[in-house]
N, C-alpha and C positions, 0 to 999 in steps of 0.2 A: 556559817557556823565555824568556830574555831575548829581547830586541829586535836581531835581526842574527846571532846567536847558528844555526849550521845544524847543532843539533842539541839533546837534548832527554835530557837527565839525573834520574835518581832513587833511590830508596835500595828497597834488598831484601836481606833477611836480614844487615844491617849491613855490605854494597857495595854500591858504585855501578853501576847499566845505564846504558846509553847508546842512543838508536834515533836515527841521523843522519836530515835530510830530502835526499831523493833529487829529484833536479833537474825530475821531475813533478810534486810538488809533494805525493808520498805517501812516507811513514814506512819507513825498514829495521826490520827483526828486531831487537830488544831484544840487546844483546854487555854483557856483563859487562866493566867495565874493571877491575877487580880490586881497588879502591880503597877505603877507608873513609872516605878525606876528601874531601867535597866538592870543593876546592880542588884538590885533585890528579887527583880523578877530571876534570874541566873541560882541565886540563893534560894529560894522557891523551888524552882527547878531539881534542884542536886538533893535538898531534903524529901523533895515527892521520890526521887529519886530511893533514895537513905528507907524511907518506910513499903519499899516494894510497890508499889502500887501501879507500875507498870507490868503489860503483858508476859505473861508466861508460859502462854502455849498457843501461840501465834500461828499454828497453822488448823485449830481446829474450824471444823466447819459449821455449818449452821443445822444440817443432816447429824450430823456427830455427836453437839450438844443438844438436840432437841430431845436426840432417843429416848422414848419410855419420860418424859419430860414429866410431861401430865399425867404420869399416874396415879392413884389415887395413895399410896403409900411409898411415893419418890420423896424426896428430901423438898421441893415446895408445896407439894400440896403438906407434909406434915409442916412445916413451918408455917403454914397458913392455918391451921389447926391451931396449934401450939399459942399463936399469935392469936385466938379468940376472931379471927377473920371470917367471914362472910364466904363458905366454898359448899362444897357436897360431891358427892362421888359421877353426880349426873352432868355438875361442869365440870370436872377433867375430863369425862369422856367427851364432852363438847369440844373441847377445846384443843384435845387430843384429836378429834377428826377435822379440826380444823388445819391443825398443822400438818398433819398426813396426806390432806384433800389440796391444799394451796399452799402452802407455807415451805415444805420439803419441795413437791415436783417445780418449784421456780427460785427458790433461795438454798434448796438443800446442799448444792456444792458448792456456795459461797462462802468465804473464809471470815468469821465473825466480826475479826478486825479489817476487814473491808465492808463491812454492812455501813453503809452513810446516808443522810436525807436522801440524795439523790435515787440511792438501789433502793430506798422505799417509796419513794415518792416512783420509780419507774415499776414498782409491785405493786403500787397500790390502784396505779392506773391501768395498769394488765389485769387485775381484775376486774376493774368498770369495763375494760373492752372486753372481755368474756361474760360480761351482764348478767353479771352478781350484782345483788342489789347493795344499797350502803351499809344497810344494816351488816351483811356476813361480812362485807369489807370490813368496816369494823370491828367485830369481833376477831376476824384473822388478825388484826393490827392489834387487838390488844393481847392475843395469843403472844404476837411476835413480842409487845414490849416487856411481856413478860421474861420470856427469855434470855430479853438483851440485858433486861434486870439484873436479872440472877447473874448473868455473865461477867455484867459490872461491877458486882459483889464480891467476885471469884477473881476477880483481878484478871480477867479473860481479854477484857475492852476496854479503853479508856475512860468511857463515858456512852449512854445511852443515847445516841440522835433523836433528837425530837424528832415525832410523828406527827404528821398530820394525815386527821381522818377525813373519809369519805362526808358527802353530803348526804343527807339519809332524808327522803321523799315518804311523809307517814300518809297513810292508806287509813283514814278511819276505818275502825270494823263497823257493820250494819248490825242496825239495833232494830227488831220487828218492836211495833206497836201493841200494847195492852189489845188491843182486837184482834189482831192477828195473832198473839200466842194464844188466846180465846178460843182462835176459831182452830190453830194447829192443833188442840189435843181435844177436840172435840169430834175429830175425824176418826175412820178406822185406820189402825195401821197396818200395814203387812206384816211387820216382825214385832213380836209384844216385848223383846227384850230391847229392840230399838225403842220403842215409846217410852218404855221405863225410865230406858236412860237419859232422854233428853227430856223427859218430866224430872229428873234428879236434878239436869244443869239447869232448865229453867225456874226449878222454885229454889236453888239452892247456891249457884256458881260455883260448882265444884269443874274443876279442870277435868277434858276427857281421859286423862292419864290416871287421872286420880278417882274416875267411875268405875272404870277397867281392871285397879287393883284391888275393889272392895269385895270381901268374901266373905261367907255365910256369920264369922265371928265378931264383922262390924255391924252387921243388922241387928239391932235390939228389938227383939218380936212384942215387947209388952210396952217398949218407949218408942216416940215419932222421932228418931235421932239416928246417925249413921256416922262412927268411929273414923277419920279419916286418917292414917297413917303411913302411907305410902302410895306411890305411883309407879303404875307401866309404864316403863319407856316402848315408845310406841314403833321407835325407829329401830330400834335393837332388839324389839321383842323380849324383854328380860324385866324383872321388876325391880326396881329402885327403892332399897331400904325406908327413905322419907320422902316427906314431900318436896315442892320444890323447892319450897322452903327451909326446908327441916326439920319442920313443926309440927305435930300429930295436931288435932282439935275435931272437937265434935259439933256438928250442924244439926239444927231440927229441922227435921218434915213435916209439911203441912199432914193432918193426919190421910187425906185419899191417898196422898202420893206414898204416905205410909203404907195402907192396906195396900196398894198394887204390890211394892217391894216385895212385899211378904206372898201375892199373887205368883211373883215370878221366883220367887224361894220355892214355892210349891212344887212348879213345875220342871224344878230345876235335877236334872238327874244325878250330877253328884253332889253326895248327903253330907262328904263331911264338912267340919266345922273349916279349913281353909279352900275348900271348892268356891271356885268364884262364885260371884251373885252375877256375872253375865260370862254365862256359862259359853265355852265351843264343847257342842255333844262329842266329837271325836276323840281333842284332844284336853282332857280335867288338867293339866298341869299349863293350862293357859288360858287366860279369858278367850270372850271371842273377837276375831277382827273389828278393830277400830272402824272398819267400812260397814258393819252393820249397825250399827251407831251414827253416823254420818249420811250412808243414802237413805237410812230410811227418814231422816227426815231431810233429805234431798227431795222424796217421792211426794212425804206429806206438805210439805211448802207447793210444791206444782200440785196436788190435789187442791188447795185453797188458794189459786189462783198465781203463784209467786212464778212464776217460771226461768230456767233454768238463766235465762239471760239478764233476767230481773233481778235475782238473787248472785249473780256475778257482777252487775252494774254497782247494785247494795252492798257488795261483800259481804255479804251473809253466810255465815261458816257455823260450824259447831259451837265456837269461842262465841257466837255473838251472843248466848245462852248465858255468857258469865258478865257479860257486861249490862244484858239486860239488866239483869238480879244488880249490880254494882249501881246501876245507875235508876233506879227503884230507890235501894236503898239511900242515896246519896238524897234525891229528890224528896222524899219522904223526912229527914232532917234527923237519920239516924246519927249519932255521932259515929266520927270517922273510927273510934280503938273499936267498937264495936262492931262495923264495917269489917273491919280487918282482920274482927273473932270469927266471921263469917266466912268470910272468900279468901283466908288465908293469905293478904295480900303482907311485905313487909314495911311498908313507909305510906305515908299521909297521899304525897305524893302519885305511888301508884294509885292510891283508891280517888284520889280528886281526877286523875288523866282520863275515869271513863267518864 
């Protein structure tokens, strides 16, 4: 590099890179100036220069600029708003416990303009050795490139390092058989507001988040239908203005599974009109635990033969309740917009993957 010259020019694959010096007195990330002449690439240089577009606050950290990142009313999630983007208040918090869980304790004292392929490609393989599956690797990696986004925006980084993501290993979910969901609710159950509920996911695919939020003013007592507009977050114990989608819509009930609801409205000890429809007796300002939902039909699958190793071999989960219904409907030659008034899914896509 000449003499005075703040930055540092060279030739690759017949263009010019450029890596400016950063006012500590350490080297940015190699930027292609896209040039084949010398001369020009120099000129390139001093105008990228001339428009600021280098670092300005060279020692912030990664801990530093993430603070409060993902909030729901920070400066990206509103610009994601504003921008008619695809968000909800349920992924910043995702995505905020993402950075807080993995993202700070291993990058957090990193200085931004040191983040390079390399510190993520060695983060991204510290979490496979800690055996996180691909999927959360993923999701932390698109927390992180969200950040470095924004950073790049900010004139914080040079340029955003490409990520590469994990390989993700899909686990079909297990799907029971027309005889077998026959013979599940044909049995007694132990909890009647367990039965209810999973007679809701299987004639319906409504998410268990989204069973757990419905209260006495989504049940229509003279129509087979049930308001869905919200969901429990199941992890945080708190309820979630919309769904996961964002999208309120109304499902019809077969009408028994109708009469039960209205069964379990009876017995339901609080009366008003937002007391859950799966009531906890103790605590009214809360449904009840997602686990009474889930074992009880743990109990009833091992009552109809399914046992607990069977139904782990099958992946047989709560969720397989919505896929049944999804893949009913699919198989039946419901068209897909129609499908997706149902199960609230957003694209073609999802609804063809069960």
């Amino acid at each position: 590099m000449a003499l005075g010259k703040p930055f540092s020019i060279y030739r690759r694959q017949k263009k010019y890179y450029v890596r400016f010096k950063l006012p500590d007195g350490t080297w940015s990330t190699a930027k292609s100036t896209g040039q084949t002449s010398k001369g020009r690439a120099e000129a390139w240089c001093i105008e990228y220069l001339h428009r600021g577009k280098i670092v300005v606050r060279e020692n912030v950290t990664l801990a530093e600029f993430a603070h409060n990142f993902f909030d729901w009313d920070s400066p990206w999630a509103t610009d994601k708003r504003a921008r008619g983007l695809r968000t909800s208040e349920r992924h910043c918090r995702a995505m905020d416990e993402l950075t807080r869980l993995h993202l700070v304790p291993r990058l957090g004292g990193v200085r931004l303009t040191a983040i390079d392929r390399g510190t993520i490609k060695d983060f991204r393989n510290s979490l496979f050795s800690a055996g996180l599956s691909g999927a959360t690797i993923n999701k932390t990696l698109c927390a992180l490139k969200a950040i470095l986004d924004d950073a790049e925006e900010r004139s914080l980084i040079q340029r955003t390092p490409r990520i590469e993501k994990a390989a993700v290993k899909t686990r079909h979910k297990g799907i029971l058989t027309m005889d077998e969901v026959s013979r599940l609710f044909s049995i007694v159950w132990e909890d009647f507001r367990g039965y209810v509920g999973n007679r809701i996911a299987a004639t319906t695919g409504l998410r268990l988040g989204e069973i757990l939020a419905l209260t006495r003013e989504d049940l229509h007592p003279t129509e087979p239908r049930l308001t869905v507009r919200r969901s429990w977050d199941i992890r945080l114990r708190r309820m979630n203005e919309t769904t996961k989608t964002g999208r309120a819509r109304t499902v019809i009930l077969p009408s028994l599974v109708h009469q039960e609801v209205l069964q379990l409205a009876e017995v339901n000890p609080h009366r008003s009109p937002d007391a859950f429809l799966f009531f906890a007796i103790q605590t009214p300002e809360r449904p009840v635990g997602d686990g009474v939902l889930v074992k009880s039909l743990f109990r009833a699958l091992d009552k109809i033969g399914i046992t607990e190793e069977e139904r782990k071999s099958r992946n047989i989960t709560f969720h397989s309740h919505r896929h049944f219904v999804n893949s009913m409907l699919i198989n039946a030659k419901i068209p897909l917009q129609k499908v997706q008034s149902i199960t609230g899914h957003m694209t073609d896509e999802m609804s063809q993957r069960y």
